[in-house]
Backbone bond lengths (Angstrom), bond angles and torsions (degrees), N, CA, C in turn:
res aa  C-N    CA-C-N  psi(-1)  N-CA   C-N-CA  omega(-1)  CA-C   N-CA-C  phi
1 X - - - 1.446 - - 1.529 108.29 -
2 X 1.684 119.23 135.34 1.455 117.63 -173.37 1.453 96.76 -95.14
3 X 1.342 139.98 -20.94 1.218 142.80 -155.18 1.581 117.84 -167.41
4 X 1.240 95.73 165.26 1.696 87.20 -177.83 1.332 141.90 -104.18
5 X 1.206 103.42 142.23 1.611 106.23 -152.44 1.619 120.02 -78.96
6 X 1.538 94.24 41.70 1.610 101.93 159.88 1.250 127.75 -128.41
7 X 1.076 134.92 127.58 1.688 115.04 -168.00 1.635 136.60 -69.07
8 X 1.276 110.64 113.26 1.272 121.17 174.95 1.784 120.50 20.29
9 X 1.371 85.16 -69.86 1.162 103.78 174.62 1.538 129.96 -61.54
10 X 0.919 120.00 -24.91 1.354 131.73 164.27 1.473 112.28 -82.10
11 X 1.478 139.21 -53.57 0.944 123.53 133.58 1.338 146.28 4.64
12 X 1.363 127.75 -70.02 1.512 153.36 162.08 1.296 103.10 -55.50
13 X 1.418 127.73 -39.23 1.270 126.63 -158.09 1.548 92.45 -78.79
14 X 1.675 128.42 -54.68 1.161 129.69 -149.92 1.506 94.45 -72.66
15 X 1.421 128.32 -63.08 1.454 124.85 165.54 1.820 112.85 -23.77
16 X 0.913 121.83 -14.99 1.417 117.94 -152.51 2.069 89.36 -98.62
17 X 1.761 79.74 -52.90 2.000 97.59 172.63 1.924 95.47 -45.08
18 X 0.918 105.19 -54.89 1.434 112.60 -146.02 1.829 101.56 -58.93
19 X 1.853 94.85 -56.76 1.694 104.90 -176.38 2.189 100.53 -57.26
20 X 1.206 103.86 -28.74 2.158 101.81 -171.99 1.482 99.50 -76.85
21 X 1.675 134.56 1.25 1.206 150.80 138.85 1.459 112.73 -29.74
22 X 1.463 94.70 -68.24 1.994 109.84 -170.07 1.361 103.63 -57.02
23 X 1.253 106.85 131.43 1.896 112.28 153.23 1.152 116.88 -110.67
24 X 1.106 119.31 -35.75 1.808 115.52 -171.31 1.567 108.23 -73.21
25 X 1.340 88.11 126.96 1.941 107.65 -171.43 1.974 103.21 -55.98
26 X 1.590 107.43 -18.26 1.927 95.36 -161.44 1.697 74.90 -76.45
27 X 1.241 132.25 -55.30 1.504 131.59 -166.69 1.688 129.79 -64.70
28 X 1.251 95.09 -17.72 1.586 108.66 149.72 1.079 127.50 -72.17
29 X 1.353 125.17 -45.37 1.427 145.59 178.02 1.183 111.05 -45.21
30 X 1.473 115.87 -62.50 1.264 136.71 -157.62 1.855 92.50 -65.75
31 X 1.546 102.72 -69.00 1.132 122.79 -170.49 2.070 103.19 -35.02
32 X 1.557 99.84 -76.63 1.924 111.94 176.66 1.745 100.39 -35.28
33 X 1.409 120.81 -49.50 1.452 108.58 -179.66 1.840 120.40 -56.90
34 X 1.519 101.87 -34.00 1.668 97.88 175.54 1.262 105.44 -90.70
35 X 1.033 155.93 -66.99 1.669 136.53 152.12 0.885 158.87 1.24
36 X 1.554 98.75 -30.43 1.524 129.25 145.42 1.534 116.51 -66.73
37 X 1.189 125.79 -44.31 1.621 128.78 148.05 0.962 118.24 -56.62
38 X 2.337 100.09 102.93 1.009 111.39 -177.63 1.313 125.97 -82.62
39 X 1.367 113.99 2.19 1.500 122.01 -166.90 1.343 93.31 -105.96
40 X 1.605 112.48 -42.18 2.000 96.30 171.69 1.520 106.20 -67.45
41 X 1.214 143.83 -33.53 1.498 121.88 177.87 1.414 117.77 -79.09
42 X 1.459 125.74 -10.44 1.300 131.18 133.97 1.869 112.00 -24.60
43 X 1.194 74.92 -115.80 1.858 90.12 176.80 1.683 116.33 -40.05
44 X 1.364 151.23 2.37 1.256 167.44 40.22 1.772 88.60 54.67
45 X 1.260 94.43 -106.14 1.453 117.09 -157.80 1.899 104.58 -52.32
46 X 1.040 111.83 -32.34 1.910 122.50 179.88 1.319 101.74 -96.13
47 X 1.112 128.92 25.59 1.437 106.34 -172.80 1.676 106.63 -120.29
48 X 1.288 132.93 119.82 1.139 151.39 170.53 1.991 119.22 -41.76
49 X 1.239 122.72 125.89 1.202 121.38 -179.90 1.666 110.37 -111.13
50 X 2.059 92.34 100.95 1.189 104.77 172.87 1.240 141.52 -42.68
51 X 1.424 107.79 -1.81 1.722 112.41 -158.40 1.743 91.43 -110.76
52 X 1.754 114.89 -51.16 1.217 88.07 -160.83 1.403 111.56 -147.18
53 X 2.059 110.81 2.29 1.516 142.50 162.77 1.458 93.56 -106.98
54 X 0.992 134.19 91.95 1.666 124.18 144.22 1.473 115.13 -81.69
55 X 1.285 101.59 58.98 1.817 103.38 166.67 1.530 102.15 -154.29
56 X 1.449 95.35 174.28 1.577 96.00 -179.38 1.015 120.48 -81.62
57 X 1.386 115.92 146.56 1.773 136.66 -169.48 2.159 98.90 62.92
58 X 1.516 100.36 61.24 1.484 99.50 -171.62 1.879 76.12 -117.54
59 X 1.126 130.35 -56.58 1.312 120.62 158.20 1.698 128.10 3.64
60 X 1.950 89.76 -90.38 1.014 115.07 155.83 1.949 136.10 -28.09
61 X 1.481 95.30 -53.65 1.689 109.48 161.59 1.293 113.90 -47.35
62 X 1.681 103.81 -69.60 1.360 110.30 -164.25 1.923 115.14 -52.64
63 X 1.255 85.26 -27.49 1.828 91.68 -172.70 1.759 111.02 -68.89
64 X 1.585 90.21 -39.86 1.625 85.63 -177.18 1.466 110.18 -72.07
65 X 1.506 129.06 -33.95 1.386 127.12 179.43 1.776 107.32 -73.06
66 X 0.931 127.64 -32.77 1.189 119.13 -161.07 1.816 99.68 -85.43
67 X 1.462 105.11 -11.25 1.742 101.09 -174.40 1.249 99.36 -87.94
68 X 1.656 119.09 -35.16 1.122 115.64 -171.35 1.712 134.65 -85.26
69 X 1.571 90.05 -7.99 1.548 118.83 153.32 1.986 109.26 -74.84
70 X 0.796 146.97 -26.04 1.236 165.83 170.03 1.477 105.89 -68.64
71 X 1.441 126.47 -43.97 1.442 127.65 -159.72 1.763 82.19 -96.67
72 X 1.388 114.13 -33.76 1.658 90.76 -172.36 1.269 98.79 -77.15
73 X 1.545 134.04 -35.83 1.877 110.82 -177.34 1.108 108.18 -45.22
74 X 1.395 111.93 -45.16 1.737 120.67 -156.29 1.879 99.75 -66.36
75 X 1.083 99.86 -3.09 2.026 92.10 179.25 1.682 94.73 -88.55
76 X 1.144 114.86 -32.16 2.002 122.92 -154.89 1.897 82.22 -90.46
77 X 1.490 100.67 -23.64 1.944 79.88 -165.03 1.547 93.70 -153.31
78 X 1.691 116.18 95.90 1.069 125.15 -157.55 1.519 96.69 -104.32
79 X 1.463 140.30 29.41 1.642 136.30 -173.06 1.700 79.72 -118.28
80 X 1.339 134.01 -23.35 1.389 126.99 177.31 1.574 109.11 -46.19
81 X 1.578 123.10 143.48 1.201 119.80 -160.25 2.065 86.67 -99.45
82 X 0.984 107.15 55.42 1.478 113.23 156.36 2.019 111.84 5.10
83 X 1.067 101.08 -70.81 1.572 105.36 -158.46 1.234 102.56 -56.88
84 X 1.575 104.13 -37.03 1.793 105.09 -176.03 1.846 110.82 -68.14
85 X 1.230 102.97 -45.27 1.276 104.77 -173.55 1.549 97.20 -61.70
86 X 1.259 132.04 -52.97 1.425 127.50 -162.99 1.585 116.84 -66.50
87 X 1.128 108.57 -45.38 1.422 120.54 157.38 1.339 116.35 -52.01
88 X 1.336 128.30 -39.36 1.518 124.24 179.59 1.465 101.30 -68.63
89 X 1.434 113.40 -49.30 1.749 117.45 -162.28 1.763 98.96 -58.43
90 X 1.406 126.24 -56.44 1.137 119.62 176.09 1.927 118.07 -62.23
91 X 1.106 93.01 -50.98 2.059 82.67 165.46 1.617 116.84 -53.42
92 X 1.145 110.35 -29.90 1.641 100.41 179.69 2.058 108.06 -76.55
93 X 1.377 95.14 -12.57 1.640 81.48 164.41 1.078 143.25 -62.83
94 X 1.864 89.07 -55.84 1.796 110.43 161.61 1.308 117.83 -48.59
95 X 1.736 109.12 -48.41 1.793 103.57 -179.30 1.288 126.85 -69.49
96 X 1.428 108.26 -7.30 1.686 113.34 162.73 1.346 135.88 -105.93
97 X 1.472 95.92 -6.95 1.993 118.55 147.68 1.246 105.15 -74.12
98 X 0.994 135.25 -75.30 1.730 130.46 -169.21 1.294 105.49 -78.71
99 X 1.408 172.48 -27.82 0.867 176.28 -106.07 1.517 135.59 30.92
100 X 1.268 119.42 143.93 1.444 119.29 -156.94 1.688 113.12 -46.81
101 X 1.699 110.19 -51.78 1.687 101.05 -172.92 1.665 103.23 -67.81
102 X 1.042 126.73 -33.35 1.150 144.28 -165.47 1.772 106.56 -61.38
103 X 1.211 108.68 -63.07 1.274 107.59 -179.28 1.820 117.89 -78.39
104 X 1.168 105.65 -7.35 1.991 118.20 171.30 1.315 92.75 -42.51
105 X 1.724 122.51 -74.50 1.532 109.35 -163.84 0.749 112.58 -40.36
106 X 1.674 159.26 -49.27 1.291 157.45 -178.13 1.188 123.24 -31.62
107 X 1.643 106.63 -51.40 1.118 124.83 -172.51 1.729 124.04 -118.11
108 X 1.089 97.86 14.77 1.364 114.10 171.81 1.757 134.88 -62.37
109 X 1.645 78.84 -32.05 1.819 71.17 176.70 1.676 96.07 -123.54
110 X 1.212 106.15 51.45 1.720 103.33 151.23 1.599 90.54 -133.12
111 X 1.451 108.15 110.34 1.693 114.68 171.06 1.508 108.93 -36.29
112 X 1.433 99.16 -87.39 2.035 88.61 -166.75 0.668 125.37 -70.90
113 X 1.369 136.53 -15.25 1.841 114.29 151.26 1.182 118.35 -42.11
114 X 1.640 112.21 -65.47 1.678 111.92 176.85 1.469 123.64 -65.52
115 X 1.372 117.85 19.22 1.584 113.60 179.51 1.991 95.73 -122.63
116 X 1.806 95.21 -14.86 1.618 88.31 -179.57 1.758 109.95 -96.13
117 X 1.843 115.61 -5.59 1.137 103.47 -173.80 1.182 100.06 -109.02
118 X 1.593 133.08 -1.62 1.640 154.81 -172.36 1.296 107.76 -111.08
119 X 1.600 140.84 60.19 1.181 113.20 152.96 1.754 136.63 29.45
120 X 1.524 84.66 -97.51 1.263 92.69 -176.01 1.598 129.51 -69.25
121 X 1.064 91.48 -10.09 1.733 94.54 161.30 1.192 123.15 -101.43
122 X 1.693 115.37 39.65 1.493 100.18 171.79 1.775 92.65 -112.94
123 X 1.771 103.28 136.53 1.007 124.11 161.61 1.873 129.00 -68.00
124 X 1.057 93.84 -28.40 1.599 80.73 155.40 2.028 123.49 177.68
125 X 0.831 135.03 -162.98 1.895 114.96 -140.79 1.682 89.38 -98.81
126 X 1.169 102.34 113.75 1.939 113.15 178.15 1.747 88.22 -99.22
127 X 1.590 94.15 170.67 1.589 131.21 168.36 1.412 94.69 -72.44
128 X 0.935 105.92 -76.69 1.690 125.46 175.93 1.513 122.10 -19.27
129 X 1.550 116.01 -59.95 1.147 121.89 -173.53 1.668 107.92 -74.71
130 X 1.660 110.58 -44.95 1.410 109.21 165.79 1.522 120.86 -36.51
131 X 1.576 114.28 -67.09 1.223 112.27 171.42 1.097 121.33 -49.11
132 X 1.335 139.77 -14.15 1.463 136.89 178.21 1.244 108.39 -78.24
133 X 1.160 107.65 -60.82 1.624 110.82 -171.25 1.538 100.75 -54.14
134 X 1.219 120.01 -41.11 2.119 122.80 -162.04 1.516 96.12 -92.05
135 X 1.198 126.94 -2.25 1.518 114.63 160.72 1.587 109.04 -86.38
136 X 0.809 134.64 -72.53 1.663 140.81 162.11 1.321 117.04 -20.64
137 X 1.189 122.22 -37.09 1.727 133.41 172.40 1.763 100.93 -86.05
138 X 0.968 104.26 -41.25 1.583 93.38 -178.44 1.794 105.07 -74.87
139 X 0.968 127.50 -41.62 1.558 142.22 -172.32 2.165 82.13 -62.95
140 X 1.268 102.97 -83.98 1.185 93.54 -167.63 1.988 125.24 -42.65
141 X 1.553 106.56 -37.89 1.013 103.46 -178.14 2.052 114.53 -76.16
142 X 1.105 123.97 -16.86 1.379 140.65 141.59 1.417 105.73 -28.74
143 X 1.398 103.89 -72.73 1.432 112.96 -154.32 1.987 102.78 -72.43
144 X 1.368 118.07 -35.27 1.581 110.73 162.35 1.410 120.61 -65.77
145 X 1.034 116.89 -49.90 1.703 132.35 167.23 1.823 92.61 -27.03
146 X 0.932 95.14 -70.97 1.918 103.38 -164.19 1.954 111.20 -65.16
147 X 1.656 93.77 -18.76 1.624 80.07 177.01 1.560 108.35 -91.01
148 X 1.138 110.88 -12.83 1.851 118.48 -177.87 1.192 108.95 -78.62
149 X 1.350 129.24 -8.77 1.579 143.47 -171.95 1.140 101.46 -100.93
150 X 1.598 139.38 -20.76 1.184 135.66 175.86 1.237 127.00 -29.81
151 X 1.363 137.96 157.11 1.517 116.07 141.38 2.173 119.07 -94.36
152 X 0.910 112.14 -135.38 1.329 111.37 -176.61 1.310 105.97 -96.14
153 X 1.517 115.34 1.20 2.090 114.38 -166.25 1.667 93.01 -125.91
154 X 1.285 91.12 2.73 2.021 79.96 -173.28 1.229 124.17 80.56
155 X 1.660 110.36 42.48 1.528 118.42 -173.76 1.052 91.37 -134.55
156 X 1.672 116.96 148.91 1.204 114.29 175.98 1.193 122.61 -94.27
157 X 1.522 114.14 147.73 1.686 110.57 -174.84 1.515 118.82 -123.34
């Protein structure tokens, strides 16, 4: 597969569900400033996910499933600080379209974003960051699960 087999548009749309999620104005902010970069939501939207979409707009996929896996914890466990996590899940798209050192300045001077999409800069063990990391592993391990089930035409069996 060169690309992904959902349409664009549906895509965009669920990201769209995901960003009318956020309330807090520092996580909007941040967010309207990269969005406005039309060449980062370019490369965003075309950009291939090495881990478990190697096609174009696999990025893009992964972001909308993994937010929308995120919005259903957040129904079972509503004290979760939502905006951060949702805001992180979509910043980790861009930072893995443009590249990790590369996209830090962006996000550098809002602490927990950059300590939830940076490892090593988190100062100490959140709800938040857990769920980040175990949404992305579950999304990815989903997404291998389902290609090993294939048959030889790309149907699942």
């Amino acid at each position: 597969m060169n690309k992904s087999p959902y349409a664009l548009d549906f895509l965009w749309h669920q990201i769209e569900v995901i960003k009318s999620n956020i309330k807090k104005p520092k996580y909007k902010e941040i967010l309207n400033q990269i969005f406005e970069n039309k060449d980062m939501v370019e490369l965003f939207e075309k950009a291939k996910d090495k881990k478990a979409r190697n096609y174009q707009h696999g990025i893009l996929e992964r972001t909308a499933s993994v937010g929308s896996l995120a919005l259903c914890v957040y129904d079972n466990y509503p004290t979760i600080d939502i905006d951060l996590l949702l805001t992180g899940i979509i910043l980790a798209g861009f930072r893995d379209s443009l590249g990790r050192p590369f996209f830090y300045k962006y996000v550098k001077e809002y602490q927990e974003v950059s300590e939830l999409l940076y490892k090593k800069n988190r100062k100490k063990s959140k709800l938040e960051y857990f769920l980040f990391d175990e949404l992305f592993k579950i999304d990815e391990r989903v997404i291998n699960f389902m290609k090993r089930k294939e048959d030889v035409d790309g149907n699942f069996i």
